[in-house]
LOKE-645047 format. One line per field, with one value per atom (N, C-alpha, C): residue number from 1; residue in one letter; atom name; x, y, z. Coordinates in pm, 1 decimal. Each point is the difference from the previous one (the first is absolute). Example, Ala and Ser with C-alpha at 12.3 -4.5 7.8 and 13.67 -1.06 7.14 Angstrom:
# residues 2
num	1:1:1:2:2:2
residu	A:A:A:S:S:S
atome	N:CA:C:N:CA:C
u	1319.0:-89.0:90.0:-35.0:82.0:-77.0
v	-569.0:119.0:120.0:105.0:119.0:109.0
w	780.0:0.0:0.0:-72.0:6.0:73.0
//
This chain:
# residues 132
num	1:1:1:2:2:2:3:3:3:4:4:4:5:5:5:6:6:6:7:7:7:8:8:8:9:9:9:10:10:10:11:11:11:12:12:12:13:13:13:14:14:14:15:15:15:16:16:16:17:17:17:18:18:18:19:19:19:20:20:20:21:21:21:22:22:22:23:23:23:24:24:24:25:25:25:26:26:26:27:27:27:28:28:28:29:29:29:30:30:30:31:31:31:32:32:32:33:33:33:34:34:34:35:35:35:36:36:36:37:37:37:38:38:38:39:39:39:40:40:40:41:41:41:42:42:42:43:43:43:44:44:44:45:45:45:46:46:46:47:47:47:48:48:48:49:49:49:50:50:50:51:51:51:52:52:52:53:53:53:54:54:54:55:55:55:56:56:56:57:57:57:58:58:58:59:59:59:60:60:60:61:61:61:62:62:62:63:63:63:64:64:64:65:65:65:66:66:66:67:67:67:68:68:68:69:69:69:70:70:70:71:71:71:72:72:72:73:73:73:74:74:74:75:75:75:76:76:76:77:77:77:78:78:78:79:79:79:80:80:80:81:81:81:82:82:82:83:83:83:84:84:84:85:85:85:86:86:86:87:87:87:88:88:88:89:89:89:90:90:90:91:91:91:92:92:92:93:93:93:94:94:94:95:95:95:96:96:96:97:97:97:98:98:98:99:99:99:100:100:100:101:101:101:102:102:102:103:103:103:104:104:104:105:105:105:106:106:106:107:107:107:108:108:108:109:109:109:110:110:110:111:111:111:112:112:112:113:113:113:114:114:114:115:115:115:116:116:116:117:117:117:118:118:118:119:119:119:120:120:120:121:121:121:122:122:122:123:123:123:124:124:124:125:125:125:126:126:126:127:127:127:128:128:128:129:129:129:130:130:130:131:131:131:132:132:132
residu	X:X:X:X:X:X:X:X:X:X:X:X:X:X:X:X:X:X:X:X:X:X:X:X:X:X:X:X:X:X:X:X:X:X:X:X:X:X:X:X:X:X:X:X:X:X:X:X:X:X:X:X:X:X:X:X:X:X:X:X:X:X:X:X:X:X:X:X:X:X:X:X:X:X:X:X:X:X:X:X:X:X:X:X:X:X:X:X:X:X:X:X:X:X:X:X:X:X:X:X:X:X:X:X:X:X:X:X:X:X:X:X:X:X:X:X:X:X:X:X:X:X:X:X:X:X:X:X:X:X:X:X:X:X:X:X:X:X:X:X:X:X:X:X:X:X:X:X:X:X:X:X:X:X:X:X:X:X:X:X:X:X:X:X:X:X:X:X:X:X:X:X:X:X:X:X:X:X:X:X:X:X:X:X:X:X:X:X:X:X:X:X:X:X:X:X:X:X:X:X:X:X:X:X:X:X:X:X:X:X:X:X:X:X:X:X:X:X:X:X:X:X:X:X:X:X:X:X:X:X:X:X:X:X:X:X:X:X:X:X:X:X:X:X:X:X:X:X:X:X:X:X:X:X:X:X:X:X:X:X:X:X:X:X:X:X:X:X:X:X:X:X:X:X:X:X:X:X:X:X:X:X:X:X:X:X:X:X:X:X:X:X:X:X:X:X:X:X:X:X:X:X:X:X:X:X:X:X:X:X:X:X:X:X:X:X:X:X:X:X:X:X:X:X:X:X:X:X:X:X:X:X:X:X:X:X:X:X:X:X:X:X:X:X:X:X:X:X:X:X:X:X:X:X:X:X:X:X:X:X:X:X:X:X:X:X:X:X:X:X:X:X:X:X:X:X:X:X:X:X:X:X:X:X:X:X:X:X:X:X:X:X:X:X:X:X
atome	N:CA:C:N:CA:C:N:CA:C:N:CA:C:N:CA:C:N:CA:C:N:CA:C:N:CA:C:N:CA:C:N:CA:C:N:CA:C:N:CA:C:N:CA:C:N:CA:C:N:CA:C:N:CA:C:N:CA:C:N:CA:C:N:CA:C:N:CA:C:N:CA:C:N:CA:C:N:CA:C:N:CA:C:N:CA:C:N:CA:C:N:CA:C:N:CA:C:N:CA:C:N:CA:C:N:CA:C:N:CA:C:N:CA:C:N:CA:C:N:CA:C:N:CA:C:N:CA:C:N:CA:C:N:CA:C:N:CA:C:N:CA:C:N:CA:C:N:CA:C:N:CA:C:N:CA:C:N:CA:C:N:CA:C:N:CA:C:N:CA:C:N:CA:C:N:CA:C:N:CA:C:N:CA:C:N:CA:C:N:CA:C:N:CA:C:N:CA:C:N:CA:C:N:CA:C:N:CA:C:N:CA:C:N:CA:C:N:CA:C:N:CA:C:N:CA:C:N:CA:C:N:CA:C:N:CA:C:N:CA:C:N:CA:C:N:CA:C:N:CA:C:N:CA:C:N:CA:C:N:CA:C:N:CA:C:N:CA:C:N:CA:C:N:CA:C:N:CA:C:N:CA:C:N:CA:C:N:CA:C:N:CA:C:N:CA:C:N:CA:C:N:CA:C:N:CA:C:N:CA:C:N:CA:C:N:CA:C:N:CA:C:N:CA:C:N:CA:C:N:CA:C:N:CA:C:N:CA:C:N:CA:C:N:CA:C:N:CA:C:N:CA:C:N:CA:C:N:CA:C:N:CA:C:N:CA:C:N:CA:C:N:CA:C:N:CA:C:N:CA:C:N:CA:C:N:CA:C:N:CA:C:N:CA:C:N:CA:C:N:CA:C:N:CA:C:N:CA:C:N:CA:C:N:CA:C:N:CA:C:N:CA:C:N:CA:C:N:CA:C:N:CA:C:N:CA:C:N:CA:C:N:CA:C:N:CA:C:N:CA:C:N:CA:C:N:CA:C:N:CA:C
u	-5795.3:17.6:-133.7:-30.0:-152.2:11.4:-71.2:13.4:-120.2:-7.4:-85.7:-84.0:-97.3:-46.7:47.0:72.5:38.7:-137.5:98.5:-87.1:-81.1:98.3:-4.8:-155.4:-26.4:-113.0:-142.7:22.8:-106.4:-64.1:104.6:1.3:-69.2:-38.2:-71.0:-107.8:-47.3:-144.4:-64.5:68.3:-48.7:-46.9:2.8:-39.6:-3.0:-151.1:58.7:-30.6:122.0:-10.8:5.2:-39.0:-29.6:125.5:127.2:115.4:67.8:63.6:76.5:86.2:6.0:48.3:124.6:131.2:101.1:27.6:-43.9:-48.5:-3.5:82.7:-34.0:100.9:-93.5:98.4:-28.6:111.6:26.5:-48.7:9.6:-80.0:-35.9:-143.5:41.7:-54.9:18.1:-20.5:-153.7:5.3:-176.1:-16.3:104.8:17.4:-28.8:73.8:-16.8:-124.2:-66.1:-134.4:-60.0:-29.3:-82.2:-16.0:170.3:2.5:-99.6:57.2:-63.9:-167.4:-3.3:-172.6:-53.3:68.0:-54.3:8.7:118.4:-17.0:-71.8:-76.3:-14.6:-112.8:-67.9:-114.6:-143.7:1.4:-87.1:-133.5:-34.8:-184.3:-57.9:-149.9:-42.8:-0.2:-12.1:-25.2:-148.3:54.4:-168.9:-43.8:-45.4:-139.0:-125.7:-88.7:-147.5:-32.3:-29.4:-72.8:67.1:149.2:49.9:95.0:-78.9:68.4:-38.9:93.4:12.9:11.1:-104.2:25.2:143.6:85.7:133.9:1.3:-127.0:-44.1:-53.9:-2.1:-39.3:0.2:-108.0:8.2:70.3:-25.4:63.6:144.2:27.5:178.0:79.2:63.4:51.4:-3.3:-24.8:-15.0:161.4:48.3:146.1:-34.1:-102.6:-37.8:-69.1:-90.2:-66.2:132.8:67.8:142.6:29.9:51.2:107.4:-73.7:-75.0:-124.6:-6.7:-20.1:-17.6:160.2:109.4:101.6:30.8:-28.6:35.3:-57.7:-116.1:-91.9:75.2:22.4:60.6:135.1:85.4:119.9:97.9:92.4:69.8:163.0:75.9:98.9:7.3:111.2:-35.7:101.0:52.2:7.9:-121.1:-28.9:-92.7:62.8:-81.1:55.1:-171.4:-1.7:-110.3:-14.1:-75.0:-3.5:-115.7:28.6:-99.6:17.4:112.8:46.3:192.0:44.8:183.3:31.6:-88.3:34.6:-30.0:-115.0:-45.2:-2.9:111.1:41.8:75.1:32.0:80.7:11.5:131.2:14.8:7.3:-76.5:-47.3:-13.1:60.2:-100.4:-105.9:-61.5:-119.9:-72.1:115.8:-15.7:-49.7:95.9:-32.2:-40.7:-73.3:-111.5:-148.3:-72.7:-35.5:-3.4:80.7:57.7:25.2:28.4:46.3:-119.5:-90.7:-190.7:-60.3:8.3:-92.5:70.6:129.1:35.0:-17.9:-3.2:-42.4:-96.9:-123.7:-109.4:-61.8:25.6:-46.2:6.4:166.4:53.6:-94.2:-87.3:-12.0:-7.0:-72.7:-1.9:143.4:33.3:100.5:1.6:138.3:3.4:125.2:-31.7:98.8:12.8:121.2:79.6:65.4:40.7:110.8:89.2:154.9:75.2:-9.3:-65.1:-42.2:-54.2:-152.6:-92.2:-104.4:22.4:-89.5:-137.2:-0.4:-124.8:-19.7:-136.6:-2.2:-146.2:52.5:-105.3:-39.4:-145.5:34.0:-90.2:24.2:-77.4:-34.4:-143.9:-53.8:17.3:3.1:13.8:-104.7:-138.0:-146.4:33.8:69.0:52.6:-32.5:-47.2:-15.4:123.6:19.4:103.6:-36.6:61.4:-15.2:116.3:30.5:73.4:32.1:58.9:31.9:164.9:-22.4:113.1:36.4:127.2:12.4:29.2
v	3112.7:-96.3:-26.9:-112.6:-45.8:-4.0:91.3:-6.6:-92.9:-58.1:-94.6:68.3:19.5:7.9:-79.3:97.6:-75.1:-57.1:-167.8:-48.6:65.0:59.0:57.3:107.7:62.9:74.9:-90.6:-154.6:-14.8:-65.0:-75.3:7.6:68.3:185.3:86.8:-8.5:-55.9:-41.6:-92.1:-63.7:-172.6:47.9:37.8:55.3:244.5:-8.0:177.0:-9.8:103.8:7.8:159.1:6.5:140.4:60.3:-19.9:3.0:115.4:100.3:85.6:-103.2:31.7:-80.5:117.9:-56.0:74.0:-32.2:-97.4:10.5:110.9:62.2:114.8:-43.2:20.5:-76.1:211.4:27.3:134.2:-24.0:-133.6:33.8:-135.4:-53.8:-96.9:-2.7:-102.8:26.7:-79.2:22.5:-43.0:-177.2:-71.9:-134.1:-76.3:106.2:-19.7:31.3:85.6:23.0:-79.6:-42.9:-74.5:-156.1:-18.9:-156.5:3.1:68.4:53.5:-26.4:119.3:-0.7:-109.2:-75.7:-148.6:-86.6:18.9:-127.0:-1.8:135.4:57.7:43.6:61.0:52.4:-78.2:-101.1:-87.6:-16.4:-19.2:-7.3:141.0:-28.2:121.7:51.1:147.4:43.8:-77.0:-35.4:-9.9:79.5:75.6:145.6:-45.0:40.5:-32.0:154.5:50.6:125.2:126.5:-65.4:127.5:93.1:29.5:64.7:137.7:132.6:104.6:85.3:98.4:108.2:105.2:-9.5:58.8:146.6:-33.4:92.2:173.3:107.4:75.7:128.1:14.7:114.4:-118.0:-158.3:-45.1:-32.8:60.9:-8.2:-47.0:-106.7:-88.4:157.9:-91.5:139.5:-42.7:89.3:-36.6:2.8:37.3:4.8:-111.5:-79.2:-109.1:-134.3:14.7:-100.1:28.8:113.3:-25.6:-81.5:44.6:-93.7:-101.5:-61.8:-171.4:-32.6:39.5:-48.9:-4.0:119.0:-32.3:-86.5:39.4:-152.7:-158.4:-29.0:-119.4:-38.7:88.8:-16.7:97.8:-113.5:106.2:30.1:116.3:46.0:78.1:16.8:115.0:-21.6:-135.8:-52.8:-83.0:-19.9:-60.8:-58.1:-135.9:-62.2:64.4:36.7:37.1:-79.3:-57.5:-138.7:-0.6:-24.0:-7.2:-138.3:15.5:-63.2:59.1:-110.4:-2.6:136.5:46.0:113.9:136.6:2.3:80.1:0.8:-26.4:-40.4:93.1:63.3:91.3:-56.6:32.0:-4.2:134.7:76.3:136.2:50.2:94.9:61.8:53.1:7.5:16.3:132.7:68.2:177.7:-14.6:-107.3:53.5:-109.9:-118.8:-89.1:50.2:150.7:22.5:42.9:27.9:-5.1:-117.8:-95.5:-134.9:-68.8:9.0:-68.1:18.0:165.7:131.0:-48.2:-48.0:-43.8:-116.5:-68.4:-164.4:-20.0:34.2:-61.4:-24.4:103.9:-49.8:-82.6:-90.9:-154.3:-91.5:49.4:-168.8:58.5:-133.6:-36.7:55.3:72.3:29.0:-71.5:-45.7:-67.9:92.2:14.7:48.3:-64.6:-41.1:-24.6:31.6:-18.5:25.2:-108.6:44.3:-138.1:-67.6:-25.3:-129.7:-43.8:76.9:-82.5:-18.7:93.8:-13.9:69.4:88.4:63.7:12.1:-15.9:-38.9:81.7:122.2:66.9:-25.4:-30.7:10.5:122.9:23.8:122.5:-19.7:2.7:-15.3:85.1:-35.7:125.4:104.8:-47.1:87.9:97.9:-5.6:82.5:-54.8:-88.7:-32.1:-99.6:-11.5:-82.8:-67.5:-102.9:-82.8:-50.4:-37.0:-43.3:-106.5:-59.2:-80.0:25.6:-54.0:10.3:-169.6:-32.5:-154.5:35.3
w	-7221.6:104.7:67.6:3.0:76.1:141.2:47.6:182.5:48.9:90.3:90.8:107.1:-14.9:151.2:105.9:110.2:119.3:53.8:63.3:78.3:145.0:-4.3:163.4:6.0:-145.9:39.4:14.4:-84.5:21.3:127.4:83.8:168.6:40.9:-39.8:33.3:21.0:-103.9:-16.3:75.2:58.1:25.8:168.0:71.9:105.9:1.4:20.1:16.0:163.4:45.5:171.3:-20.3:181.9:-12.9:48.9:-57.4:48.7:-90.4:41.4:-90.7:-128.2:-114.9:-56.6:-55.1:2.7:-71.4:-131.3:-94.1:-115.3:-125.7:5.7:-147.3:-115.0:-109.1:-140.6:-43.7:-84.3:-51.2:-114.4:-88.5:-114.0:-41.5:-119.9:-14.2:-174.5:-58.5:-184.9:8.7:-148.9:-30.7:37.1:-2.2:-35.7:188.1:68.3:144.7:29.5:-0.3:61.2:-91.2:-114.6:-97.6:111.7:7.3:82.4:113.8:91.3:119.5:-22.9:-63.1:11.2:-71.1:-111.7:-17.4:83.2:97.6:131.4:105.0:44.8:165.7:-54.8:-135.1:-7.9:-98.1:54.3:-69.3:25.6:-94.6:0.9:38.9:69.9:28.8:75.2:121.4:114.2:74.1:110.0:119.1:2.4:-84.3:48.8:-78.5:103.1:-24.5:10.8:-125.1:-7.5:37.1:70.0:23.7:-100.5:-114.9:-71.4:-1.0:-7.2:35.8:-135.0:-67.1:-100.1:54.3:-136.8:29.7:-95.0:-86.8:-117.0:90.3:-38.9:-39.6:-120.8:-48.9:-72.4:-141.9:-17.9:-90.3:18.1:96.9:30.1:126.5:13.4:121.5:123.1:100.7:92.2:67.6:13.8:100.7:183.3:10.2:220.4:-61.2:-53.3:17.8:-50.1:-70.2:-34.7:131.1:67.5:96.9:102.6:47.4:123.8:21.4:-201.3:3.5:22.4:-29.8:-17.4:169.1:39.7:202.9:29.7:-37.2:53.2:44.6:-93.4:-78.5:23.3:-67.1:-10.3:67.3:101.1:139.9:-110.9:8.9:8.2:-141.3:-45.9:-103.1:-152.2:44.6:-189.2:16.6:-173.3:-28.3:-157.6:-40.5:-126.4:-78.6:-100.4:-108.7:-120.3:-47.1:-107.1:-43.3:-140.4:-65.2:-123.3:-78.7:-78.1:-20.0:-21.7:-50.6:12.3:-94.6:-69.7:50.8:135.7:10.0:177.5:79.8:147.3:39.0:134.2:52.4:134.5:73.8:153.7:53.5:59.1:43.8:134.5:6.2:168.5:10.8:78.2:27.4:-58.3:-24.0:-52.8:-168.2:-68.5:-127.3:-42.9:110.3:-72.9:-71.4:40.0:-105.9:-119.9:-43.5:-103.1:-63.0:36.1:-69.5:-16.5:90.0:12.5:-104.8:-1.7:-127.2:-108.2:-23.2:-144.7:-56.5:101.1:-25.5:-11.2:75.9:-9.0:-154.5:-65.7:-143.0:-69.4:57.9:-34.2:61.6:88.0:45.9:163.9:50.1:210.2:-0.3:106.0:95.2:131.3:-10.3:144.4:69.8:115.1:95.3:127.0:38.5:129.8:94.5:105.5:42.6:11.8:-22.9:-63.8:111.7:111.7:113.1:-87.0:-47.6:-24.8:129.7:59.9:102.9:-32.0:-75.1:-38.7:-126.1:-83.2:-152.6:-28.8:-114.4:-51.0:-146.6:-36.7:-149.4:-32.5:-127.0:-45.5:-164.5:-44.9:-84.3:-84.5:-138.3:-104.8:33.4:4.4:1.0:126.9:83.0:102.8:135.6:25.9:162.4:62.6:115.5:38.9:185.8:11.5:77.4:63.9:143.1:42.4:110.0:32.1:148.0:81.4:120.8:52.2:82.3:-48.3:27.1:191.0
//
């Protein structure tokens, strides 16, 4: 059965306030976050130079991921994207894990399903972010 992304999340996007949002989806499939992050995550980030080494010792650091991800992005789901095939909707706990496996696919993009804050992260290991 083909499910739709509700309209209602992408409303989300279209203004972020600094308002508690009651908003939580329990789960969502590869086809939903794929939509999502093709509609809300386009083109490139505004950073001039501010890109941040996530690497040590050769290996994603998890205190330098968590930092950029506070930085950036407020509450504690997050959408993870890379390609169709290679997307998760996550909490904040076991997004590294999902980062460290992806990155080898390809740019990682991460959200929060507002869309109020947008990180990407480079295969070579550095990452960058904004907050709308």
């Amino acid at each position: 059965m083909r499910r739709e992304v509700p309209l209602d999340i992408l409303h989300l996007a279209a203004h972020c306030r600094n308002v508690p949002v009651t908003f939580t989806l329990d789960r969502m499939d590869n086809r939903e976050i794929t939509t999502l992050m093709h509609r809300l995550f386009r083109g490139e980030l505004p950073v001039a130079g501010e890109y941040v080494h996530l690497m040590v010792d050769d290996r994603l650091d998890r205190a330098r991921l968590d930092a950029l991800l506070e930085r950036y992005i407020p509450g504690d789901q997050l959408l993870i994207f890379v390609d169709r095939n290679h997307c998760a909707f996550s909490d904040r706990q076991r997004a590294f894990d999902y980062v460290r496996d992806f990155m080898p696919q390809g740019r990682v993009r991460i959200a929060d399903p507002r869309f109020c804050g947008r990180v990407i992260i480079e295969p070579l290991g550095v990452g960058a972010g904004c907050a709308v």
